[in-house]
N, C-alpha and C positions, 0 to 999 in steps of 0.2 A: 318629065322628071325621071332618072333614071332611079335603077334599081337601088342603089348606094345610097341616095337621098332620103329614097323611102325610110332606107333602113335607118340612117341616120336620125332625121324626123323620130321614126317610132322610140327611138331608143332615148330623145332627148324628151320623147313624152312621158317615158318611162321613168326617168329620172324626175321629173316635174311631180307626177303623182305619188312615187315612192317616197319622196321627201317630205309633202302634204299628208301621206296616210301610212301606207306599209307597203314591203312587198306581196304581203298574201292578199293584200285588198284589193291590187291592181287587175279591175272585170278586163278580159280580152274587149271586151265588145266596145267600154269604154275608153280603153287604149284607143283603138283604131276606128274609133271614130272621132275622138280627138285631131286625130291625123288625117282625116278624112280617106282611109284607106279599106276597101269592103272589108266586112267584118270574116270571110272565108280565107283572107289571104295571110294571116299570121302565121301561120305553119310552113310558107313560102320562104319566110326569111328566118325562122326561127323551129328547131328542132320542138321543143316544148318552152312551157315556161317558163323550167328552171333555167335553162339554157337562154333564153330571154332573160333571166334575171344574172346571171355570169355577165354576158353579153352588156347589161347594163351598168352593171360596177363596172366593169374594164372603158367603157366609156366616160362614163364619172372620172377615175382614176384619171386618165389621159388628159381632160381638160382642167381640171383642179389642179393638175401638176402642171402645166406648162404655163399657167397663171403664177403657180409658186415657183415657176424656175423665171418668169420674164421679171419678176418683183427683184428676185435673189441675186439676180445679173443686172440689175439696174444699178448701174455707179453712179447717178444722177443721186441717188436716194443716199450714199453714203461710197467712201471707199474704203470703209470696215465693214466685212460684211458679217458679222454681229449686228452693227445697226440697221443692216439693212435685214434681217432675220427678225430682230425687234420689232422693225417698221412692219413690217408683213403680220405678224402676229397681230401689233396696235390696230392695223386695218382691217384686218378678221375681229376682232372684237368689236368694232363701230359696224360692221356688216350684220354681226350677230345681234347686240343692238336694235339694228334700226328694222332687222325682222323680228321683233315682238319676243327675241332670247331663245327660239327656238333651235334645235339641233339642227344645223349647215349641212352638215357632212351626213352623205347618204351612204360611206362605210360604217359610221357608228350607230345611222340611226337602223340599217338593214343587219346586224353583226348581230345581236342579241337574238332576235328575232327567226335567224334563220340558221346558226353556228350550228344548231344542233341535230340539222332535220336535212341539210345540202351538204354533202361532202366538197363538189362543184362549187358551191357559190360560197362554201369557208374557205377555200384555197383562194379563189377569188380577192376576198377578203382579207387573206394573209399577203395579198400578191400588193395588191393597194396600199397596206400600211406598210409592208416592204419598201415599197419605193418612195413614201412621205420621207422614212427613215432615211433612205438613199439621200433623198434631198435634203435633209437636215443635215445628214453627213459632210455634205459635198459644200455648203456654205461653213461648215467649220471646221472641215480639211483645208479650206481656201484661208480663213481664220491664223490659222495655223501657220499654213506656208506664208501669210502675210505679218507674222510675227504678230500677230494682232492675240492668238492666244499661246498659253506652252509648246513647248516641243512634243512634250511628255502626257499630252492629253490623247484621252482613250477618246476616238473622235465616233468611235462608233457606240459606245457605251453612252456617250452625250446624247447622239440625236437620238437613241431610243430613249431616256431619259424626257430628254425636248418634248417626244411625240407623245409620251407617258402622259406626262403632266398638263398638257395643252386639251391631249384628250379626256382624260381625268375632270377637267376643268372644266371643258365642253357640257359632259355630260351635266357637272350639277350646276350648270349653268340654268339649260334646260328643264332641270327642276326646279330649282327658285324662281327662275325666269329674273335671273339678276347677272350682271355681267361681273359681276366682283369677284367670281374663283377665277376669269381669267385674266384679272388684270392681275390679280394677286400669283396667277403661276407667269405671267410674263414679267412682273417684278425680280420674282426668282430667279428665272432662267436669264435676264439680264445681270441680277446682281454674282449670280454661280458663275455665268463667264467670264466678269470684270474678275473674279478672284483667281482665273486660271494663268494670268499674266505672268 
């Protein structure tokens, strides 16, 4: 197995645990031995921790997106791609669901936790929900060019809006452990774009 894999592997063990507990809980020793990798060789592929935990968002970030962009690009699903924005969202909420309501997303659930103490992993942080926003953008700049919303819509004020609300939602999802603030912010943001016509 080459070195890449390794790294790969560690980083997807990383995300697996951080999601389950936090990043400060994540023991080296039970990272890599997860991965069946000696417990000497973490500093091989990784400067320190923090830098393991950088390294871990931007991985996160990478696959979570290219899941939201294969969904967004899917004209199967719709060819407004409003609905296909909808549909993405409706299927994150059955996801969220059918994990016991718990927070998905390991930029919101590492954000709190570490904003104030990693400079590194808040830029991090800002970099990921940078490019959510990009993608939210980028389904309703297409919106747009497809006459499907105004001319006149502020397309970047939307998706941070979009990202606002969703996250918002997430959050007290996770504390009710009830899926109703996101059905009710996906209500929203479908009935706010029907009205941009």
């Amino acid at each position: 197995m080459s070195e890449q894999d390794t790294r790969e592997r560690i980083l997807d063990a990383g995300v697996e645990i951080m999601l389950e507990r936090s990043f400060h809980s994540v023991g080296l020793n039970q990272l890599l031995s997860a991965v069946n990798v000696p417990k000497g060789s973490f500093y091989h592929y990784f400067k320190s921790k923090e830098q393991f935990g950088v390294e871990v968002l931007r991985h996160y970030s990478k696959q979570a997106n290219s899941k939201r962009h294969q969904i967004l690009a899917n004209l199967e699903i719709s060819e407004n791609p409003v609905e296909r924005l909808v549909f993405m969202l409706n299927a994150g909420i059955e996801d969220i669901h059918d994990g016991g309501c718990k927070c998905p997303c390991l930029l919101q659930k590492v954000a709190i936790e570490v904003v104030n103490t990693s400079e590194s992993m808040r830029e991090a942080l800002a970099d990921g929900f940078g490019e959510m926003i990009a993608i939210f953008k980028e389904v309703v700049d297409e919106a747009v060019s497809k006459q499907y919303l105004s001319q006149e819509l502020n397309t970047e004020s939307e998706a941070q809006f979009i990202l606002d609300l969703w996250a918002g939602a997430q959050q007290r999802t996770a504390i009710i452990r009830d899926v109703a603030p996101l059905r009710h912010a996906v209500a929203i943001i479908r009935e706010r774009l029907a009205r941009k016509i």
